[in-house]
C-alpha positions in Angstrom: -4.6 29.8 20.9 -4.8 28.9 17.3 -1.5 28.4 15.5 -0.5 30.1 12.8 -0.1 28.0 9.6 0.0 30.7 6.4 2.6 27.7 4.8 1.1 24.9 5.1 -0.4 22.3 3.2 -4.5 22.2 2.7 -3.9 18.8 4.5 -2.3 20.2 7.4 -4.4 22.9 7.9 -7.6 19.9 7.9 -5.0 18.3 11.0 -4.3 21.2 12.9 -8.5 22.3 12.6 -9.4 18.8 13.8 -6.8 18.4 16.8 -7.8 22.1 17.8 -11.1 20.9 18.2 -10.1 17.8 20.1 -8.2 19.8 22.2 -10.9 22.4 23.0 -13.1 19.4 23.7 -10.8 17.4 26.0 -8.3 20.3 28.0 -6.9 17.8 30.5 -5.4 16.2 27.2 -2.3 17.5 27.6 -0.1 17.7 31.1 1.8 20.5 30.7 -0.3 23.5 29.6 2.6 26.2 29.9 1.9 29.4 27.6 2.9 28.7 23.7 3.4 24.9 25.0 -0.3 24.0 23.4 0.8 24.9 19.7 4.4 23.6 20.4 2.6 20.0 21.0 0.3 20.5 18.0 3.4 21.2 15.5 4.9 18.1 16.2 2.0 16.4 16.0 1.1 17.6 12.8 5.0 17.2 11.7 5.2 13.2 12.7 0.9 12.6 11.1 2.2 14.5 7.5 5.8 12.2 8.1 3.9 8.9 8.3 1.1 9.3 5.6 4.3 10.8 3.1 6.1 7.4 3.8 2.9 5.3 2.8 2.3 7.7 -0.6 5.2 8.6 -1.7 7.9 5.4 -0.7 5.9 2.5 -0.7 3.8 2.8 -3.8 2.1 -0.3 -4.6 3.0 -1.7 -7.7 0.5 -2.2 -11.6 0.4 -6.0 -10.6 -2.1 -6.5 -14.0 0.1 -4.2 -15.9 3.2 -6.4 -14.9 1.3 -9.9 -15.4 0.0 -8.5 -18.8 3.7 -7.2 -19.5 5.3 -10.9 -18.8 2.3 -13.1 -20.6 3.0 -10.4 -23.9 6.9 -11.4 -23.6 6.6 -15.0 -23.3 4.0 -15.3 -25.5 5.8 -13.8 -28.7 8.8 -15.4 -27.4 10.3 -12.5 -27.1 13.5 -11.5 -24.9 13.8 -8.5 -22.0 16.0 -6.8 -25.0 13.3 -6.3 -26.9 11.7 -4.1 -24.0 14.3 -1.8 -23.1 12.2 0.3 -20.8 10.9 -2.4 -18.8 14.4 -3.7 -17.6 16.4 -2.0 -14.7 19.5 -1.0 -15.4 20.6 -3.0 -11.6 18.5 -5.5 -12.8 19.8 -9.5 -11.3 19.2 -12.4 -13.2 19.6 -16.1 -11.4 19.6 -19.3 -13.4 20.3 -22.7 -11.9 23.6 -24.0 -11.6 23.1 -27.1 -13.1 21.8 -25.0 -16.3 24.8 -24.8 -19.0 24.2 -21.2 -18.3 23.8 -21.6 -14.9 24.8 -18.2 -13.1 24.2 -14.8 -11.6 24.4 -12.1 -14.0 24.0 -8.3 -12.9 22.7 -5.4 -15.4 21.9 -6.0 -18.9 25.3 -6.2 -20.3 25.6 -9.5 -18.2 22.0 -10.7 -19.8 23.0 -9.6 -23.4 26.1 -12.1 -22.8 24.3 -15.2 -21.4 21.1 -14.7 -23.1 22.3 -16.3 -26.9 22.9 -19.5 -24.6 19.4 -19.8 -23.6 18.3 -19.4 -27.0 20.3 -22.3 -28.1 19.5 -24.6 -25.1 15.8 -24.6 -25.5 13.5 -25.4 -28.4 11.2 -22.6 -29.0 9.2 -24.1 -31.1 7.8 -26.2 -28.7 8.3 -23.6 -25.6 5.0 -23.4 -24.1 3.3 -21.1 -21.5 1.0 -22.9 -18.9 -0.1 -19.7 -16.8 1.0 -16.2 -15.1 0.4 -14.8 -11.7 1.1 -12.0 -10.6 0.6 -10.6 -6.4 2.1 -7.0 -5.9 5.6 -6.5 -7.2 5.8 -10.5 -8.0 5.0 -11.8 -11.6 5.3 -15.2 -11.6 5.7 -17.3 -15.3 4.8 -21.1 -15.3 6.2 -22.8 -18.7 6.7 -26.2 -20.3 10.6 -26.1 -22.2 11.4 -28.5 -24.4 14.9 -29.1 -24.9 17.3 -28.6 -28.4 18.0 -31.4 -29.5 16.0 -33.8 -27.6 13.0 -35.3 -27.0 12.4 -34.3 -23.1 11.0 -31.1 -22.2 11.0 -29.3 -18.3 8.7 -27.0 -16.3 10.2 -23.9 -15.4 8.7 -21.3 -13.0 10.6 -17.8 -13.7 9.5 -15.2 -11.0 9.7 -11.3 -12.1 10.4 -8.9 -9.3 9.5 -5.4 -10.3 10.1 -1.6 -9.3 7.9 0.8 -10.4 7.1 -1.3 -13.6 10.6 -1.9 -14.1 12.0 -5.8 -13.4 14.8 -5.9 -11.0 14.6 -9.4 -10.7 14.5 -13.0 -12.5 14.6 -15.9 -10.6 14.2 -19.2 -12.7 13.0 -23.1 -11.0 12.8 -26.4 -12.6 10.5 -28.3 -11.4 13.1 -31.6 -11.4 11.0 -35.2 -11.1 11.8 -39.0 -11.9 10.5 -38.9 -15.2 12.6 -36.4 -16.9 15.3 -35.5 -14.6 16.9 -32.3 -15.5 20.8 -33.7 -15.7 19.7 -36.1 -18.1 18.1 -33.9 -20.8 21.5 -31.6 -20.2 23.3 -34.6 -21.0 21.1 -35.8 -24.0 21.2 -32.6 -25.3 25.4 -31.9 -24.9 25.9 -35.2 -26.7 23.8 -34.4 -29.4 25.2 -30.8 -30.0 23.4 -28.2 -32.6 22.9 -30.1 -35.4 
C-alpha cells in the first residue's frame, strides 16, 4: 500500500521510496500488519528520520573556525578593540578578566565592555603588546600574547579564548600565565606606584 505523500519534501519522498522497498523485501519486519497500520508505521518513521537530520542542519551548525581565527589574528594584530567590529560582537556577549587584574571583573553586553575597556588600554603598553600565535578548534579561538605592562619594565603572557556563535563572539575568557620570574601582583604593584606618567 504505498502512502500518499503529494506534500512532502523531495527528501521524504527518497525515505518513504527506500523503506517501501525494505518493507517489500523483509514482510515479517513489522509485528502488527493490521490494514492502514503499514503506512501508519512508515509516517512516523519518516517524521522522527526528517526530525533528527533537521537537528544536525539546521541547530547545530558548525562554526567558520578559519574565518574566526583569521577574524581574532586581524584584531590583535592592528591592536584594535571588539568596538571597532560591531558586527562581530553579540549583543549577550560575557567578558571575564582576572580578579587580580585592576579591571578584574565580569562584564555582560557591550555597554559593560565600552566601560571597562579604556582601563585595559591604560594598563598595558601597546607598543610593546605582542602576538605569539592563534588557534582556533570549532567555535573556540584561542589568542596567545606577550603584554608588557605601562609603566614598567615586566611584561606577562596572556591566553584570551573567543567563544563564538554563528561568527559572532559570545565569549572572552582572559589567563595569565603567572611564574616566579615575573609574578603578576608584582608588575600590578610596580605599575600602581608608578601611575601614568
Amino acid at each position: 500500500m504505498p502512502v500518499d505523500i503529494q506534500l512532502a519534501r523531495p527528501s521524504y519522498k527518497r525515505t518513504v521510496a527506500k523503506v517501501e522497498r525494505l518493507i517489500s523485501a523483509n514482510p515479517l519486519a513489522y509485528s502488527l500488519n493490521l490494514p492502514g497500520m503499514k503506512a501508519h508505521y512508515l509516517l512516523l518513521l519518516i517524521v522522527l528520520i526528517e526530525f533528527g537530520s533537521g537537528c544536525k542542519s539546521n541547530t547545530m551548525q558548525k562554526e567558520d573556525a578559519a574565518g574566526n581565527k583569521a577574524f581574532v589574528l586581524e584584531m590583535i594584530r592592528q591592536k584594535k578593540q571588539l568596538t571597532d567590529y560591531p558586527d562581530r560582537a553579540s549583543d549577550s556577549m560575557v567578558v571575564y578578566e582576572p580578579s587580580s587584574l585592576p579591571f578584574g571583573g565580569t562584564y555582560r553586553g557591550m555597554k559593560a565592555f565600552e566601560q571597562f575597556y579604556p582601563k585595559v588600554r591604560q594598563f598595558y603598553d601597546f607598543n610593546h603588546f605582542d602576538l605569539l600565535n592563534v588557534y582556533a578548534d570549532e567555535d573556540k579561538v584561542f589568542a596567545i600574547s606577550k603584554a608588557a605592562i605601562a609603566h614598567t619594565s615586566g611584561s606577562i603572557l596572556l591566553c584570551e579564548q573567543f567563544t563564538f556563535n554563528q561568527g559572532k563572539i559570545v565569549e572572552v575568557r582572559l589567563y595569565l600565565y603567572d611564574y616566579d620570574g615575573q609574578p603578576v601582583h608584582k608588575l600590578i604593584e610596580q605599575a600602581d606606584q608608578a601611575g601614568p606618567g
